[in-house]
N, C-alpha and C positions, 0 to 999 in steps of 0.2 A: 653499508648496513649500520644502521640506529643502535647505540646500548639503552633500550628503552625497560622499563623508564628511568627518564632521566633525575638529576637529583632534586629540582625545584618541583618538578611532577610527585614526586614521593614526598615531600615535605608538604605540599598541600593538600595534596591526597587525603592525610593522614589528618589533617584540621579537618578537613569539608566533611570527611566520615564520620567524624566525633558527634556529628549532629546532626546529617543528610542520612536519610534510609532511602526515598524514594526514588524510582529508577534507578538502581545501580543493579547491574546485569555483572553474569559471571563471565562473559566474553570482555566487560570493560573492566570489571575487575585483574583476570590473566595479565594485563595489561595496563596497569591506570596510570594512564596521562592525562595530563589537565590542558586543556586547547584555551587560545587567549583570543586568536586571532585568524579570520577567515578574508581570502581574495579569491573570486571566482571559483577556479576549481579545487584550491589548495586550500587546508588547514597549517596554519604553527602552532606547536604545545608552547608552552613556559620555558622551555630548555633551547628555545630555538631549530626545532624539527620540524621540517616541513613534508607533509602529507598530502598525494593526490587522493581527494575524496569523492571515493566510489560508490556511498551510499547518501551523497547530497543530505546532509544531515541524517537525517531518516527518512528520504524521500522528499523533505520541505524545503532544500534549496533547490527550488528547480531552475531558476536564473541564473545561482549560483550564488556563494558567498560574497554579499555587502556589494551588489550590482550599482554602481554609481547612482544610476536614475532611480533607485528602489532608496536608496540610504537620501539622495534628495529630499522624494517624494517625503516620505516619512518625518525628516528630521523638519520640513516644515510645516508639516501636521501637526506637528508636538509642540511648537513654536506658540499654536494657536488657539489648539481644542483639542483636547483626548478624550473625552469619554461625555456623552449626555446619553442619558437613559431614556428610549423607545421615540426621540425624536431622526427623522433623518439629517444628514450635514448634506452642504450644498453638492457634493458629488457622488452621493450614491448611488443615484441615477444613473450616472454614466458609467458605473463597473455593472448593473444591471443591466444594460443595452449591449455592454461588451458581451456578458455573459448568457444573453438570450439569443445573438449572432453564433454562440457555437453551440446551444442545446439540439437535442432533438426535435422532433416536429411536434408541435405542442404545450409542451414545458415553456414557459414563461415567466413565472413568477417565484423568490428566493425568499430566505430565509439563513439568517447567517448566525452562526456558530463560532466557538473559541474550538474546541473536543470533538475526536470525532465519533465516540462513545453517546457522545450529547446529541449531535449532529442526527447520527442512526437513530436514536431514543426519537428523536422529534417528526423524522420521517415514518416510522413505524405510529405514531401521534397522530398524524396529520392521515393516515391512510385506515384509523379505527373512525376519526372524527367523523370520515367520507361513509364508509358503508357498515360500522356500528358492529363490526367483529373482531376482537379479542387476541385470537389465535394467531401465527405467524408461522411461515413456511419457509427454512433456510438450511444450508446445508452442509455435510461431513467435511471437512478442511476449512472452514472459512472461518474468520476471525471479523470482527466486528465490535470489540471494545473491550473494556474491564468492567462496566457498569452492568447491576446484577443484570437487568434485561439484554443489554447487548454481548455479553458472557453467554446468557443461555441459547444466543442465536450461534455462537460458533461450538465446536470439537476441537478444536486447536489452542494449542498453546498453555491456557491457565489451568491449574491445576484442580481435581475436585473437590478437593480440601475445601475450596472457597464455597461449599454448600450446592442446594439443589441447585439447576435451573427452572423456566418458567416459561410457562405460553408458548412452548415451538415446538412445532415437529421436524424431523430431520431427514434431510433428502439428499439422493446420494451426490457426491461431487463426481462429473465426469473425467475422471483421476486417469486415462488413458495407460498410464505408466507401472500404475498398482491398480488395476480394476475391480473394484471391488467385487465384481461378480467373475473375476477370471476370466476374461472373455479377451477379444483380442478389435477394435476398431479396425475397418468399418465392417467389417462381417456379422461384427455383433448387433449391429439395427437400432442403435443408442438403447442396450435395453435398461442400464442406469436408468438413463433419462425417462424412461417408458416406465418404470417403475414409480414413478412418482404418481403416477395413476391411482395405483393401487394404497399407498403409504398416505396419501391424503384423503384418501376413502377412510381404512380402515387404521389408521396411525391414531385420530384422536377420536373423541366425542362432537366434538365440532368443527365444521369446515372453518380452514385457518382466513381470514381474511387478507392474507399477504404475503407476497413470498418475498424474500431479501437476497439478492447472491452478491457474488464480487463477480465481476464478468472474468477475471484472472482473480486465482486466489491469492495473495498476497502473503499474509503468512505461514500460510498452509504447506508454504514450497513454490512459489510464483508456478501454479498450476495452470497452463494453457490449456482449455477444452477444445474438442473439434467442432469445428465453426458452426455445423447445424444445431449444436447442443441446445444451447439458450433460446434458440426459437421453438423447437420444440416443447420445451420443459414452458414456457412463457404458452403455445398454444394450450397446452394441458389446464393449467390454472386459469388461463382466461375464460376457461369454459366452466370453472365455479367460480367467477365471479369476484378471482382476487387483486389488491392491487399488485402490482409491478414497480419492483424499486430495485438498482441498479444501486449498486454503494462499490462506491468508485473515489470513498476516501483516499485508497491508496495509488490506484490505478490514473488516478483524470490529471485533468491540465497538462493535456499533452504528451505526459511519459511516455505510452506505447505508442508513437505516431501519430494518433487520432486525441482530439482532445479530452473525449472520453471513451476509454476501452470498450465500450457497450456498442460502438460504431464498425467495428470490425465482424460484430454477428448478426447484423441485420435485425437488429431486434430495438424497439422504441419504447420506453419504459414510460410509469407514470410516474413515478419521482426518480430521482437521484441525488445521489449524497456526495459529493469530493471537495476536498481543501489543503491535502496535508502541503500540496507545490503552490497552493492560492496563495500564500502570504510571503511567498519566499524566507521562509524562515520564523516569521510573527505569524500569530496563531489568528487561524480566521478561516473556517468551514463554511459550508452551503449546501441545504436542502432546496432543489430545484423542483419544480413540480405541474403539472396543468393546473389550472386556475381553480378550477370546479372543488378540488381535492383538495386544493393548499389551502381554499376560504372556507371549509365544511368546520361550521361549528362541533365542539370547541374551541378545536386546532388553530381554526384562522379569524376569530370571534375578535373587536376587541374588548380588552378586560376579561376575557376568557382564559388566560393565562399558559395555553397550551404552545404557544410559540416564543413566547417570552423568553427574553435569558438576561442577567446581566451585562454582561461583556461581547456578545453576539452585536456585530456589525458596528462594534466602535469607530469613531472617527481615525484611531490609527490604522486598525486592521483595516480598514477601508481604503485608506490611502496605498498601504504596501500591495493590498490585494487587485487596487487600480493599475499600479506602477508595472506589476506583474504583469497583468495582460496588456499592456500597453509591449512591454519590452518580449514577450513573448510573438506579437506581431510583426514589433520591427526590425529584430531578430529572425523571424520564421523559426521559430524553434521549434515547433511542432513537425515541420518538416524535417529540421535536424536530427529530432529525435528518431526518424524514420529512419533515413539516411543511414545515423549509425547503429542501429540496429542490423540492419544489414548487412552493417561490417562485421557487430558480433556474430550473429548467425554463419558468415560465410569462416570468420576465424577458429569460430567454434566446433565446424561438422565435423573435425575427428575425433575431439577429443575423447568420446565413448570409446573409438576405437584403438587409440594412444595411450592410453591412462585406464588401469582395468578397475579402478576405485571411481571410476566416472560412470553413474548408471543411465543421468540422462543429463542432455542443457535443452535449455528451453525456456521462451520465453517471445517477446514484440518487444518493438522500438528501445528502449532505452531500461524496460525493467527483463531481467533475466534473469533464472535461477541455475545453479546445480546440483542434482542430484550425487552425492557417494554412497557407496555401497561397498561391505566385506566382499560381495559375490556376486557378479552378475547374471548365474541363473537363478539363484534365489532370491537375488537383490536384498538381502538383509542389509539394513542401513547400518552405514560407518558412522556411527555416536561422533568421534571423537576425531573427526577428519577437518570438520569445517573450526575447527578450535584451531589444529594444528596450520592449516592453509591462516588461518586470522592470524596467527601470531609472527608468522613468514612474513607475511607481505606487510603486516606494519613494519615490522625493525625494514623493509625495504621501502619501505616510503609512499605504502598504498594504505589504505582505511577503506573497509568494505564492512557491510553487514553480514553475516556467515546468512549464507544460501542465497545471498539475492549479490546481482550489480544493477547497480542504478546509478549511474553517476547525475549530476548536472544537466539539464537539457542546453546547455552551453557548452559541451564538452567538444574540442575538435576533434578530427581523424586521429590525428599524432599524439594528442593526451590519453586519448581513446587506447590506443594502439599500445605504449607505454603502458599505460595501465594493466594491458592485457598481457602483455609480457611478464610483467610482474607474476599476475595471478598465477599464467601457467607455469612458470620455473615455482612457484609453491605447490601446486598439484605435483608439478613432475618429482618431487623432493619426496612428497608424505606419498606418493604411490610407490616408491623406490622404499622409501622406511616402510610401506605399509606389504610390500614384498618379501622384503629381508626379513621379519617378522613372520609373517606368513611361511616361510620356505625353512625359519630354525622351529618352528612349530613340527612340521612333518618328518623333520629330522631326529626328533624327540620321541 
């Protein structure tokens, strides 16, 4: 077990905060270590600790940390040419061909991004350009950026303090777990999802031109719907005439088994958004889209300025975002990612029943959440569960993001496997503390 943090991790800590505010989180705070140095699955801090890393940066190492061919590719992009503004470099082309081989039927044509707040902004652009409406249709759990528009499409996460939102109405997420209407799948006849019938009638002044979801909610609690949901909810809206946009930021390249999660519910979107695993690490998104839609003045105009960005499809995010799908082929990682999802799943089926702080797990291929709870019939959430499991498994040599695992789509059986052992003896720990507590309570 780690004495974290360690003493070169506190000493920089305490420089880098004298003048950083942004992104600092109160889970990295519990905890601040400073990381120097990444190899495939593993992190080292400054102190010389090594870390199996279950949350692949934040989803964006999906090769894994500093992939030979990926640090290649790049370090001789940089060599050459880094950045020319709204000209293509001689290989764009061919991460476009890669990446129209795994779209859906239709979608052809990209648009590349730094953010994926930006990324969403630009697809929601691109889908008013086409049929000249305003309005957007997105739903309860879903998260979708910090930029004021991509804020107002989610309920999750930022606080209200940050001011109104804007232009969306909100549709319920198929939350099976906490139903929002109390009801129990499949007896209940997706009425969630049938509701949205009615919420997009009489929800605003005008039909929304667009609906956005995450096909898995991502920070909402990696929420798995039932597999009819999305088609459903997609027939409903098509029938006024909205676009289809699948934002698959966090979900794509592969993560859940499929290259984009939106392939698992039979449902074929008119755009889509994912990059956070494109770059392996360097920032580099994509709005994918049918032609018709992507070209619809302003959006796709040029000097129209609607798709523009500075930093969007740089010569280096291009090359990492190449090397990526190169090595994600010759690898078969998408298939890995299958693979070991299946292991979770099969590792995973008691834990509700072993652990009475465990109300659900759930999840596809390689993203998985846990749900804690004080109580299992009421399922009131354990606040302070997913802090106490984070603090366990780092001083033991694991890094995860509280509520989700997602390791590496590189990750083997035995890393896999290791890692999970970890997790569980920190469950087994805080359900044990979170007993003994429980049991001097009633005692009182």
């Amino acid at each position: 077990m780690y004495d974290l943090p360690g003493p070169r991790s506190i000493e920089l800590w305490k420089k880098d905060t004298a003048h950083v505010i942004s992104g600092r989180s109160n889970i990295a705070e519990s905890l601040p270590l400073v990381f120097e140095r990444g190899e495939g699955v593993h992190l080292y801090d400054v102190d010389g600790n090594r870390f199996l890393d279950f949350s692949a940066g934040i989803l964006t190492a999906s090769t894994g940390h500093c992939h030979p061919h990926l640090t290649e590719r790049v370090s001789e992009q940089v060599r050459k040419l880094t950045h020319v503004y709204a000209f293509p470099t001689p290989d764009r082309h061919l991460l476009c061909a890669k990446l129209r081989q795994r779209m859906p039927e239709g979608i052809d044509t990209f648009a590349f991004y730094c953010e994926g707040a930006i990324t969403v902004e630009a697809a929601l652009r691109a889908a008013s350009s086409y049929n000249k409406r305003y309005l957007y249709a997105a739903m309860t759990h879903g998260y979708h950026g910090r930029t004021l528009l991509a804020r107002s499409l989610g309920t999750h996460l930022l606080p209200k303090q940050f001011g109104p939102s804007a232009n969306v109405v909100h549709l319920h997420f198929p939350y099976c777990y906490r139903c929002p209407l109390g009801l129990k799948h499949p007896g209940c006849g997706l009425a969630c999802v049938e509701s949205a019938d009615d919420l997009l009638q009489s929800g605003a002044t005008e039909m929304p031109g667009a609906l956005i979801f995450e096909p898995i909610a991502g920070a909402g609690g990696i929420i798995v719907p039932p597999p009819d949901a999305w088609k459903r909810l997609v027939e409903i809206c098509r029938k006024r005439g909205m676009v289809i946009i699948a934002d698959e930021i966090l979900t794509g390249v592969g993560r859940t088994g499929r290259f984009l999660a939106i392939e698992h519910f039979g449902v074929k979107p008119d755009l889509t958004t994912f990059g956070k695993g494109l770059g392996s690490g360097l920032p580099v998104m994509c709005v994918a889209g049918k032609r018709e839609i992507m070209s619809a003045a302003p959006f796709g105009e040029a000097g129209g300025g609607g798709s523009s960005t500075s930093f969007g499809g740089n010569a280096v995010s291009n090359a990492a975002a190449l090397a990526t799908m190169e090595i994600i082929e010759s690898e078969n990682l998408v298939e890995n990612a299958a693979r070991r999802g299946e292991e979770i799943g099969t590792r995973t089926a008691d834990w509700t029943g072993k652990y009475p702080i465990v109300g659900d797990v759930r999840g596809m291929g390689l993203l998985w959440g846990i749900e804690f709870v004080k109580d299992r019939r009421t399922k009131e959430p354990h606040a302070t569960a997913w802090q106490e499991v984070y603090a366990r498994c780092l001083k033991n040599g694991l890094r995860l993001v509280p509520n989700r695992v997602c390791p590496p789509l590189i990750i083997t059986s035995a890393q896999l496997h290791h890692g999970l052992d970890i997790l569980e003896e920190a469950i087994r720990e805080v359900d044990r503390a979170a007993a003994r507590t429980s049991a001097a309570g009633v005692g009182r």
